[in-house]
TIMI-690767 format. One record per residue: residue in three letters; x, y, z of N, C-alpha, C in turn. Coordinates in steps of 0.1 Angstrom, whole numbers, padded with zeros to 4 digits, always signed. Each point is the difference from the previous one (the first is absolute). Layout:
% residues N
ALAXYZXYZXYZ...
***
This chain:
% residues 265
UNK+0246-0408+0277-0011+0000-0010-0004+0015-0002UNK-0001+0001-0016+0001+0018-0004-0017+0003+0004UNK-0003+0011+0007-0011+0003+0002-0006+0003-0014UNK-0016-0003+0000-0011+0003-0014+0000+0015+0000UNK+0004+0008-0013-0003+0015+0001-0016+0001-0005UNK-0009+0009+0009-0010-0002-0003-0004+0014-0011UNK-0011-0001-0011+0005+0011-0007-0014+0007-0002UNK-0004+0013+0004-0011+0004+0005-0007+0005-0012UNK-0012-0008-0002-0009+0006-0013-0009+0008+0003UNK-0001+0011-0010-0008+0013-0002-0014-0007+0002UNK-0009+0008+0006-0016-0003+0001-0008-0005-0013UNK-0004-0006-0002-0004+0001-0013-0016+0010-0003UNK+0003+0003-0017-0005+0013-0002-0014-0001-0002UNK-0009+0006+0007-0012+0000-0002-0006+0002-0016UNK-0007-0010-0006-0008+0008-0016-0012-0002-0005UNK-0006+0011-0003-0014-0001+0001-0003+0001-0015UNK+0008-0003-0008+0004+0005-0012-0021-0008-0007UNK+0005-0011+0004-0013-0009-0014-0013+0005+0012UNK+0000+0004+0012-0018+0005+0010+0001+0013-0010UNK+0010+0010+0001-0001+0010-0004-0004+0002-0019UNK-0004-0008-0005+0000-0005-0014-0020-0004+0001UNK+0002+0003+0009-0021-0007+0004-0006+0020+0001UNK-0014-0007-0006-0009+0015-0003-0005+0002+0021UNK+0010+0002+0006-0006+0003+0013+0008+0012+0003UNK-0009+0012+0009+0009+0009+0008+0008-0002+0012UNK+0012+0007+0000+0013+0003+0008-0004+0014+0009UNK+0000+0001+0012+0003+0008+0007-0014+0013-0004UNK-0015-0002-0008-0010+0005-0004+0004+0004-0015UNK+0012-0006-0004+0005+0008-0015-0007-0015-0009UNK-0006+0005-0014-0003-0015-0004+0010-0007-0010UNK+0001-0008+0000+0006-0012-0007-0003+0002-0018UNK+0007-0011-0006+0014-0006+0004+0012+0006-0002UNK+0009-0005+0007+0017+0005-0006+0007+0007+0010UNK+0012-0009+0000+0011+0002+0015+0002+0016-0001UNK-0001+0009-0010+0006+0017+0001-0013+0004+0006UNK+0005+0008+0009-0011+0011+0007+0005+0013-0006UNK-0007+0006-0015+0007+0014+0003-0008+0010+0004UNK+0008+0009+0004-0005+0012+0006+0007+0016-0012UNK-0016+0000+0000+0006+0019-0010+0002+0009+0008UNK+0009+0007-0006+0004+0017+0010-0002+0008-0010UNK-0007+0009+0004+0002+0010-0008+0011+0007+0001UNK+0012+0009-0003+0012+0010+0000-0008+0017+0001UNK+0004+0002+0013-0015+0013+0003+0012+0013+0003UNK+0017-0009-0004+0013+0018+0002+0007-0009-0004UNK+0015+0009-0003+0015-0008-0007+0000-0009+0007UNK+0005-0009-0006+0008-0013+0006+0015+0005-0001UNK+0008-0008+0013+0015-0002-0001+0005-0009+0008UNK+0005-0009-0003+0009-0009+0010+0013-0001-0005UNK+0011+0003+0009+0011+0001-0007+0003-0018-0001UNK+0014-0001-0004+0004-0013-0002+0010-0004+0010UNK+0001-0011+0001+0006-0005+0018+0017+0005-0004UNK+0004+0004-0010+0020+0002-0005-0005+0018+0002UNK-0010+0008+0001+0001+0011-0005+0003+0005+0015UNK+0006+0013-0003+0008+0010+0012-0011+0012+0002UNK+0003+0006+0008-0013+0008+0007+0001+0011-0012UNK+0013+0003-0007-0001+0015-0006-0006-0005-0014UNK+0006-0010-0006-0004-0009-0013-0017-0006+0002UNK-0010+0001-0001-0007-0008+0004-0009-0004-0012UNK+0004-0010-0008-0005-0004-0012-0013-0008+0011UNK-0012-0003-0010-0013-0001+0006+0000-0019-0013UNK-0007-0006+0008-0006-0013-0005-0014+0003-0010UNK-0004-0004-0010-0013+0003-0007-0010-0009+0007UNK-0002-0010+0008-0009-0004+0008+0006-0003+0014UNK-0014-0003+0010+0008-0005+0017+0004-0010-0004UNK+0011-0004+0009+0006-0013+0004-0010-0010+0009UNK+0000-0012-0005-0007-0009+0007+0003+0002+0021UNK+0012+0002+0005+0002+0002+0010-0006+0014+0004UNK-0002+0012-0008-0014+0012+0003-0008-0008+0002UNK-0006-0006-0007-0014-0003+0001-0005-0009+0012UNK+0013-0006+0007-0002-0009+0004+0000+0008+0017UNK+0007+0007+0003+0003+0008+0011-0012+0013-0001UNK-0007+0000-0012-0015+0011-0001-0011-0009+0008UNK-0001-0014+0000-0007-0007+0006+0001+0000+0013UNK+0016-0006+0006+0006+0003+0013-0006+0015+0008UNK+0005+0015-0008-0002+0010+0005-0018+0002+0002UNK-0007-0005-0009-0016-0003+0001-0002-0007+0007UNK+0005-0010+0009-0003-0006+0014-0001+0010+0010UNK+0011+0002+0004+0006+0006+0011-0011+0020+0002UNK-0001+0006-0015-0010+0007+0000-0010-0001+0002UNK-0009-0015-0003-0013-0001+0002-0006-0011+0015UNK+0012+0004+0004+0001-0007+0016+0000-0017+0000UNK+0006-0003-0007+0001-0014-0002+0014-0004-0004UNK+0012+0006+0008+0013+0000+0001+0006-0015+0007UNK-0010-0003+0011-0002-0018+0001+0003-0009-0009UNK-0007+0004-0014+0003-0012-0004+0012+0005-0013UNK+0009+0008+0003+0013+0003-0009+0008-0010-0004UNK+0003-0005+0013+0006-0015-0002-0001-0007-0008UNK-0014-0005+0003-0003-0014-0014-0001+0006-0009UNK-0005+0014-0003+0001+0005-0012+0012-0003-0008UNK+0014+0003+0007+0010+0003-0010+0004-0012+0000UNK-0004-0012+0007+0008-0014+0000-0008-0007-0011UNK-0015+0008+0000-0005-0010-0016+0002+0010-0013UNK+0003+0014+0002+0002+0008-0011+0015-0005-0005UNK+0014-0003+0008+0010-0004-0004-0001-0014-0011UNK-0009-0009+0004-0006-0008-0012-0004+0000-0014UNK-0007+0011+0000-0015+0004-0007+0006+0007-0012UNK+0001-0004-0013+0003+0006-0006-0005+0015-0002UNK+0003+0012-0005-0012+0014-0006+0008+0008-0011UNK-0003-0001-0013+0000+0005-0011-0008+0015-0003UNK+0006+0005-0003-0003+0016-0005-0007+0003-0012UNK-0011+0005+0000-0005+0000-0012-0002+0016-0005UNK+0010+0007-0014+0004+0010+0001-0012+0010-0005UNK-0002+0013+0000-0013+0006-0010+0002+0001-0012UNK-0007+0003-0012+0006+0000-0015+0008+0011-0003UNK+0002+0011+0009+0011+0014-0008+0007+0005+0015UNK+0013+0000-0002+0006+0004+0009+0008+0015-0002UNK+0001+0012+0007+0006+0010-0007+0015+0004+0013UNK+0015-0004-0004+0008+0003+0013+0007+0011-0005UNK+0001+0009+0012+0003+0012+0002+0015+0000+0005UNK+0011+0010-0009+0013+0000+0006+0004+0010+0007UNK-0003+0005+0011-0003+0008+0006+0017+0009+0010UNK+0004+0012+0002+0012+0000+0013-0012+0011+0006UNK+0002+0001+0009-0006+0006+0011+0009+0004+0012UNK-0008+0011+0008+0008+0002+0014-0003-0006+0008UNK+0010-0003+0009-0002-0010+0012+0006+0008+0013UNK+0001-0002+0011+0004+0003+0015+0004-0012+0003UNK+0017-0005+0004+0000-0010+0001+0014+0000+0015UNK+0008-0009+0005+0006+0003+0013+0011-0003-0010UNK+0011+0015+0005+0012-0002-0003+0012-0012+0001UNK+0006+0001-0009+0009-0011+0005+0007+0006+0012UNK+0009+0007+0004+0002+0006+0007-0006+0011+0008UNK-0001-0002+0014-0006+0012+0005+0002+0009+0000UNK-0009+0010-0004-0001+0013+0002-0007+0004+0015UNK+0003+0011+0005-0001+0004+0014-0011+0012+0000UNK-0013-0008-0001-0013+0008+0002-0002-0001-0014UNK+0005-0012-0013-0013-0003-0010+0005-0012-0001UNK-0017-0006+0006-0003-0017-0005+0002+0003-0012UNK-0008+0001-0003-0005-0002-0012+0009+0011-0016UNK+0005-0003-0010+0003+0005-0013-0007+0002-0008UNK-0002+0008-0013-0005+0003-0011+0004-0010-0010UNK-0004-0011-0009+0006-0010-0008-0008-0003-0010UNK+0006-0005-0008-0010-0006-0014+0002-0016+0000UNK-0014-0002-0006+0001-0020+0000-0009+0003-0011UNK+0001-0016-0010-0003-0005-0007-0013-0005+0002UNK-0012-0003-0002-0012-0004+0000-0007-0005-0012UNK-0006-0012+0000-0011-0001-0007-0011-0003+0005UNK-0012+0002-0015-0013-0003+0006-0009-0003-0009UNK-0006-0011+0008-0007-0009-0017-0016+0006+0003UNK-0008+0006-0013-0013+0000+0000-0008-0014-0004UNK-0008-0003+0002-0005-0013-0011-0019+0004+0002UNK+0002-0003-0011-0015-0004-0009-0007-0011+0000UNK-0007-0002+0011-0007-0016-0004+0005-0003+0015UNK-0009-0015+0002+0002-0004+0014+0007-0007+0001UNK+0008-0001+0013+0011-0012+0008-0010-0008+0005UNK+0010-0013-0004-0010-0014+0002+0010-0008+0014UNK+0001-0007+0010+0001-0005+0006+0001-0016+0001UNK+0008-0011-0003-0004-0010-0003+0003-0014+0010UNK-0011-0002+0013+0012-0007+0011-0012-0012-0001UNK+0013-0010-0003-0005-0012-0002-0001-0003+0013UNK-0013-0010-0001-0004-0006+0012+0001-0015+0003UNK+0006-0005-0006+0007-0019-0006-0001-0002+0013UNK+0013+0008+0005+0006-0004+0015-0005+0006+0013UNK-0009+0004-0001-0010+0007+0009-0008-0003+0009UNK+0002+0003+0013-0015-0009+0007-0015+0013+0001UNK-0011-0009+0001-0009+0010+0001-0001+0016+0005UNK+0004-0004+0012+0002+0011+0011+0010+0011-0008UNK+0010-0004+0000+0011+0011-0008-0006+0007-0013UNK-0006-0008-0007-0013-0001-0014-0005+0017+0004UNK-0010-0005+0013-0007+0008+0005+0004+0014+0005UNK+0011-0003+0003+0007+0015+0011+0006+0007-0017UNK+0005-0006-0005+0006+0004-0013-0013+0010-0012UNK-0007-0007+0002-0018+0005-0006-0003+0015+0007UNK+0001-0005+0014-0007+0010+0007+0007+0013+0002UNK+0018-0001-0001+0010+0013-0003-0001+0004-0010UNK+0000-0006-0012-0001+0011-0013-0007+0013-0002UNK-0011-0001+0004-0006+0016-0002+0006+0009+0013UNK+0009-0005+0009+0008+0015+0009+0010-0001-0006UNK+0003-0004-0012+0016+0004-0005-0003+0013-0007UNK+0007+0011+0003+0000+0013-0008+0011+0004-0008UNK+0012-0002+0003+0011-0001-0004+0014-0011-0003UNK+0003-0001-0010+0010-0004-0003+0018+0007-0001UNK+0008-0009-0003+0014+0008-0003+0003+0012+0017UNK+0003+0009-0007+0003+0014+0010-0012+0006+0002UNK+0003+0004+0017-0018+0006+0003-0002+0012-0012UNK-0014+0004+0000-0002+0004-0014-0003-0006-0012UNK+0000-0010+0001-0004-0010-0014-0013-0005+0001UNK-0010+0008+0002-0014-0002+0002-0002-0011-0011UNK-0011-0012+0007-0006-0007-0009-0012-0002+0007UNK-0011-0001-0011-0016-0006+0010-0008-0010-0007UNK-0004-0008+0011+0005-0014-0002-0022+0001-0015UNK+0002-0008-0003-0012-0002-0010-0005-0016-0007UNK+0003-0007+0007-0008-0013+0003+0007-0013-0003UNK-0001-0012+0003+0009-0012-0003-0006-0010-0007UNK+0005-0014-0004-0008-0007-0005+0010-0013-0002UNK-0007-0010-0001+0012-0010-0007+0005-0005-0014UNK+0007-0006-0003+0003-0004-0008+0010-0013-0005UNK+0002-0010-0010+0008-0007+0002+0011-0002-0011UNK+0001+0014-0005+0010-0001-0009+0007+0016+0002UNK+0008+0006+0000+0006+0015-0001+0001+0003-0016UNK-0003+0013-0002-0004+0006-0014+0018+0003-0002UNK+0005+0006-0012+0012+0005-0006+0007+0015+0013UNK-0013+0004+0001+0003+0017+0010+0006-0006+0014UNK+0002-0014+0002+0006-0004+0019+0012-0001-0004UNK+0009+0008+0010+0017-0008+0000+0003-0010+0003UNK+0008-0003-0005+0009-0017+0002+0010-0005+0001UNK+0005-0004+0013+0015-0010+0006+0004-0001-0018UNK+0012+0000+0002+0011-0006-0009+0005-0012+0005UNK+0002-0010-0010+0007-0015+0015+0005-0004-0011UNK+0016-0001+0006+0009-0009-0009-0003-0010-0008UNK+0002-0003-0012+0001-0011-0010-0017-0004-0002UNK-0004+0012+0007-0016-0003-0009-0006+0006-0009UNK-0008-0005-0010-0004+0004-0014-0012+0009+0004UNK+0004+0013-0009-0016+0007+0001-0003+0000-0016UNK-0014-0005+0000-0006-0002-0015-0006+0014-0003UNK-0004+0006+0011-0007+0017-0003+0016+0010-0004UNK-0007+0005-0008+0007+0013-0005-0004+0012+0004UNK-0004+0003+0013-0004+0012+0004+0010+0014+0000UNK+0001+0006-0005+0007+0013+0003+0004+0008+0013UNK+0008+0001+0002+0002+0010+0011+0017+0001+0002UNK-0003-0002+0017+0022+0008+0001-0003-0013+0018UNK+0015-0001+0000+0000-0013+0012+0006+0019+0012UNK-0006-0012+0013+0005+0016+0010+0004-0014+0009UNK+0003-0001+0013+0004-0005+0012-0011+0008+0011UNK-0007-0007-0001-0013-0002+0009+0003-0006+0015UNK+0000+0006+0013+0000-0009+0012-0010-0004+0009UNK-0001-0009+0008-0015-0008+0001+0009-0007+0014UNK-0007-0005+0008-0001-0007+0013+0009-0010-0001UNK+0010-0008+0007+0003-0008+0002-0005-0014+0003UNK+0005-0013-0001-0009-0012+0006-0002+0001+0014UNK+0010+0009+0007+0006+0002+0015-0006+0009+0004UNK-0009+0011-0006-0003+0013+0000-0010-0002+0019UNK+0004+0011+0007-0002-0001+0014-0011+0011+0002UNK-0001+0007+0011-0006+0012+0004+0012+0007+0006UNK+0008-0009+0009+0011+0008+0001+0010+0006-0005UNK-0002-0007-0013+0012+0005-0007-0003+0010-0014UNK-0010-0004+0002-0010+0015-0010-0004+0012+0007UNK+0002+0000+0014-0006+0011+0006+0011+0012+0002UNK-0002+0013-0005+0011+0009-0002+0003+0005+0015UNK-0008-0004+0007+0010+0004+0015+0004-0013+0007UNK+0002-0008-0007+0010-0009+0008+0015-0004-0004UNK+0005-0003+0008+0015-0003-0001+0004-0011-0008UNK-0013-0009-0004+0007-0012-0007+0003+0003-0013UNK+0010-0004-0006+0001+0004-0014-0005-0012-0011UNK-0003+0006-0015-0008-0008-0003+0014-0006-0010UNK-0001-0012-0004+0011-0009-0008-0006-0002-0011UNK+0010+0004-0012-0004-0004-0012-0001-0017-0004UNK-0014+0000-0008-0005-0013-0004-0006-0008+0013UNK+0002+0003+0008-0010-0002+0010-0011+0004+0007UNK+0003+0016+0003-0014+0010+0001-0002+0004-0010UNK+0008+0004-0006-0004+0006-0014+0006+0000-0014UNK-0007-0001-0011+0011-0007-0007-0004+0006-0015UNK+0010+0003-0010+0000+0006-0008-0002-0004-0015UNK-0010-0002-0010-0005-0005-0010+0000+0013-0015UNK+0008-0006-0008+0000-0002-0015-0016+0002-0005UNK-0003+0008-0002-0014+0000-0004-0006+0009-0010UNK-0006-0005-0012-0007+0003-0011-0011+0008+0004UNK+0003+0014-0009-0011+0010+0007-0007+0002-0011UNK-0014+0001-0007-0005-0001-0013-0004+0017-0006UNK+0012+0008+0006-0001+0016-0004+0010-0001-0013UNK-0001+0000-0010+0012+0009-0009+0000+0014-0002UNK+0010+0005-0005+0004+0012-0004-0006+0008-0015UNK-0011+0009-0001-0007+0005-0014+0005+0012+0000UNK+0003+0009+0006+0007+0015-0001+0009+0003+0011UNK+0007+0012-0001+0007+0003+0014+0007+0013-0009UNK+0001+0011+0011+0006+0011-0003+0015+0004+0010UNK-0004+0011+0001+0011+0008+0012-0005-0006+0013UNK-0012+0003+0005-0001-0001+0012-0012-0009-0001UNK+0000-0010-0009-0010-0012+0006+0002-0013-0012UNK-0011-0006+0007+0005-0016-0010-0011-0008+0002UNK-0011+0000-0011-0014-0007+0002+0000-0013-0006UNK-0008-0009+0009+0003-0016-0004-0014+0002-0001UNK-0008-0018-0006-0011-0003-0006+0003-0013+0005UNK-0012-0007+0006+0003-0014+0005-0009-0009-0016UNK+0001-0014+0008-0008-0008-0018-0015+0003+0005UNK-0002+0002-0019-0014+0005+0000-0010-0015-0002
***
């Protein structure tokens, strides 16, 4: 007799979707509407390069990646002495959807510069070479919005999530000062949030902008395997995973050495 294969179901997903649709506060933020966003102000250049770019090439992203934002929280634990609870953090942030909400004027800089970088081959008494790399660097006008839905969310995380946002200073590469300038909810996202692309589905909005490959947490997303001094390596589509995504900057000028977008007005 053929033994029963037994076939192991996923937890089923927490949704707070229709509580969160009621005039009551979440975590001291008031109601209603599953988006918690959070404004940043942009207080120095932004740059995050892109996950294909090479250290000498370093084309820069026009907004963070949901996976920044999401490891700005992470690094706001462990700063603000509450590194305890990193864990659950990233096991309900790997859930949690968080949409980018861009400022209205973006200005990128095409920049080559000098670098000090380690030979390919050694030299005998210099680390370090004289080299040129490629750089960019986005100014923006107007505030970064933050958008982490709270559907799938339990209180507590609600709460710890609430309570990190104003120690996040930076985004992208250190140096990308941002300060943080108040949150609120909402139950609909305006034209200025980025948005997943998903096969064979209709978008009725005609928003303007340029698609980039945005990376974000995996469903698998660990502490171990996010942590840069550990040995585990992280696996695509399972810690981390790489998204098709509508960014609502387009292109209004660009010269020699720059290229200024305008998000919808």
């Amino acid at each position: 007799m053929a033994a029963k294969r037994t076939v192991k179901r996923e937890p089923e997903l927490l949704d707070r979707t229709r509580e969160l649709d009621a005039d009551q506060s979440v975590a001291g933020v008031a109601g209603p509407g599953r988006w918690l966003i959070i404004d940043y102000e942009p207080t120095s250049l932004f740059s995050l390069k892109m996950s294909s770019a090479t250290s000498s090439v370093g084309r820069s992203l026009l907004t963070p990646t949901p996976y920044a934002a999401k490891m700005a929280f992470v690094d706001a634990a462990f700063c603000t002495g509450r590194g305890d609870t990193a864990a659950d953090l990233i096991s309900a942030l790997a859930v949690c959807e968080v949409r980018m909400g861009v400022p209205a004027r973006a200005a990128l800089t095409h920049t080559i510069i000098k670098v000090r970088q380690e030979p390919k081959k050694a030299i005998p008494g210099e680390p370090y070479i004289s080299a040129v790399a490629y750089r960019e660097f986005v100014h923006f006008r107007g505030c970064m919005k933050w958008a982490v839905d709270l559907a799938h969310m339990r209180d507590t995380i609600a709460e710890l999530i609430v309570g990190l946002a104003p120690h996040i200073h930076y985004v992208g590469k250190r140096g990308g000062f941002i300060q943080f300038q108040g949150m609120c909810r909402a139950t609909r996202l305006g034209l200025e949030f980025t948005e997943p692309l998903v096969a064979g589905k209709a978008y009725e909005s005609a928003t303007p902008g340029h698609v980039a490959v945005l990376d974000d947490f995996g469903p698998e997303a660990n502490l171990d395997a996010l942590n840069s001094y550990s040995d585990t390596p992280i696996k695509r589509d399972r810690q981390r995973r790489f998204i098709h995504t509508l960014v609502p900057l387009f292109i209004v000028n660009e010269g020699p050495g720059f290229t200024e977008y305008r998000g919808p007005s």
